[in-house]
C-alpha positions in Angstrom: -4.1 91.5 -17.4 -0.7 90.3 -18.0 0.4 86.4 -19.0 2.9 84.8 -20.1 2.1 81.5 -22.3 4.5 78.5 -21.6 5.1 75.6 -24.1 7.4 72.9 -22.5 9.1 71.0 -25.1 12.4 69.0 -24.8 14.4 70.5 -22.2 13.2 73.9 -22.4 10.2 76.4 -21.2 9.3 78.6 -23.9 8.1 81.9 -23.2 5.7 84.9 -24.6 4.2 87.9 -22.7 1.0 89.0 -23.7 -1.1 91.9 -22.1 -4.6 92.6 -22.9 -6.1 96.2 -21.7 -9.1 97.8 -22.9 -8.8 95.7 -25.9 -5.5 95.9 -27.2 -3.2 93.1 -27.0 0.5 94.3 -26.3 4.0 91.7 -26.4 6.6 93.6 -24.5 10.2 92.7 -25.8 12.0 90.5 -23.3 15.3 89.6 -22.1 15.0 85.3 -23.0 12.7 83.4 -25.0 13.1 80.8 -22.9 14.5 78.8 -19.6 16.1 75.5 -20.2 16.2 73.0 -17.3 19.9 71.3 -18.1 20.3 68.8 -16.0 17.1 67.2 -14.9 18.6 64.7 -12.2 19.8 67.6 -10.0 18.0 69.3 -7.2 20.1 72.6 -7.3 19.3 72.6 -11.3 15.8 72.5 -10.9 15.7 75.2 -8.3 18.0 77.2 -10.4 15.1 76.2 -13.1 12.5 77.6 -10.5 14.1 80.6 -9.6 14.9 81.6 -12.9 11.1 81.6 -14.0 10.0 82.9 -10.7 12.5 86.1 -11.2 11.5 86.2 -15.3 7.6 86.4 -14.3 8.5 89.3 -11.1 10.5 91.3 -13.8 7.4 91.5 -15.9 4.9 91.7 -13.2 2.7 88.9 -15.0 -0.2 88.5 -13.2 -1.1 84.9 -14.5 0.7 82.4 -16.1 -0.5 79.7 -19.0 1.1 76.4 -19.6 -0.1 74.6 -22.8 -1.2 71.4 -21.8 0.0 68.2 -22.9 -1.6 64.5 -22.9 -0.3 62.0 -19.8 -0.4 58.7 -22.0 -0.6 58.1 -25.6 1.1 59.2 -29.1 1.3 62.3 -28.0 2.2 62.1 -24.4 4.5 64.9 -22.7 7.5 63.3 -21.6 9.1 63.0 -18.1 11.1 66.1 -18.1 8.2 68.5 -19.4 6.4 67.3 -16.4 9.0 67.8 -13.6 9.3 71.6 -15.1 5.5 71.6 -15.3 5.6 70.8 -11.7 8.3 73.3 -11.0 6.4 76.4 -11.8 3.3 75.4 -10.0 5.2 75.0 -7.6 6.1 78.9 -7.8 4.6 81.4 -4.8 2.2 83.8 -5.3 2.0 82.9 -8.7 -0.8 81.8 -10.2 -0.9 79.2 -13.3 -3.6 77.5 -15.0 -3.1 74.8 -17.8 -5.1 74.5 -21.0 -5.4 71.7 -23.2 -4.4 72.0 -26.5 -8.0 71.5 -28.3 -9.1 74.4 -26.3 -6.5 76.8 -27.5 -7.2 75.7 -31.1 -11.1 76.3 -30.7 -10.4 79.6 -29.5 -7.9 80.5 -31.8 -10.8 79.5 -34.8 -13.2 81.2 -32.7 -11.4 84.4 -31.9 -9.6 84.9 -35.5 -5.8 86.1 -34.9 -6.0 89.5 -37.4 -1.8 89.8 -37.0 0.6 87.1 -39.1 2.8 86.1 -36.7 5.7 86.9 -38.2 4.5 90.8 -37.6 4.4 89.9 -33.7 8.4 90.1 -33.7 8.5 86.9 -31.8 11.0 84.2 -32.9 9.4 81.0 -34.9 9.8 78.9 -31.6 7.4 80.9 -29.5 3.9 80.7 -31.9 2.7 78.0 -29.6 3.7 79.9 -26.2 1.9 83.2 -28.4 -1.0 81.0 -29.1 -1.7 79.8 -25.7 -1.4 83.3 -24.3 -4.0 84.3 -26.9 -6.0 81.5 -26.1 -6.5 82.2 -22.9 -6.7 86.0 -23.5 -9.5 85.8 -25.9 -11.7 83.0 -23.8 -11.3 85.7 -20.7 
C-alpha cells in the first residue's frame, strides 16, 4: 500500500510518500515537497490547489492519503486556511483520505519504534511530520 502523509501548516500542504510491501517501507524521491495554496480568497487558486494535489497523488499512484489532524478550538487550533485546504483534498475523486489525530500518531510512533534517523530517510527537515503521519498510519495497518 501506498500513502502519502499530509501536514498542513501555514499556507502550505506538505508531502511524503511512503509504501509498505511485505514489510519494507520504501520513500520514493519526488518532484515537490509540498503544494502551497497562495491566495486563499480565490476560487481558481484553490482549484489550482486541488488539481495540483489530485495530479501529484495520480503521478505516484497513492492508494490512500493521510492528513495529520489538527484541533478545531483551543491553543493549538488549526487555522482557517489549513482547513479550507483540508477540505480541498477531501474533496478530491477517487481518492481516498483519512485524518488522524496527532496523539494517535505519537502512540504509534512509541509503539512501533522508528529504527531509521530521519535524517537517513533523505527527506528535507520540513517533512518529519508528513513522514510520521505516513508511518503512523502504516504501522497501525
Amino acid at each position: 500500500m501506498k500513502v502519502c502523509g499530509v501536514e498542513l501548516k501555514g499556507n502550505d500542504a506538505i508531502l511524503c510518500i511512503m509504501a509498505l510491501e511485505n514489510g519494507l517501507y520504501d520513500i520514493p524521491k519526488t518532484r515537490v515537497q509540498k503544494v502551497s495554496l497562495l491566495d486563499v480568497g480565490d476560487a481558481e487558486a484553490v482549484q489550482k490547489f486541488q488539481f495540483t494535489v489530485a495530479k501529484f497523488m495520480e503521478d505516484y499512484t497513492v492508494d490512500k492519503v493521510i492528513i495529520k489532524g489538527r484541533a478545531l478550538k483551543g491553543k493549538f487550533a488549526g487555522g482557517p486556511v489549513g482547513f479550507k485546504m483540508e477540505a480541498a483534498i477531501q474533496l478530491i475523486e477517487d481518492l481516498p483520505v483519512e485524518i488522524l489525530a496527532g496523539s494517535f500518531i505519537k502512540k504509534t510512533l512509541a509503539k512501533n519504534q522508528v529504527t531509521i534517523d530521519f535524517r537517513d530517510t533523505g527527506l528535507k527537515q520540513f517533512q518529519e511530520q508528513a513522514f510520521n503521519t505516513a508511518f503512523g498510519y502504516l504501522a497501525s495497518s
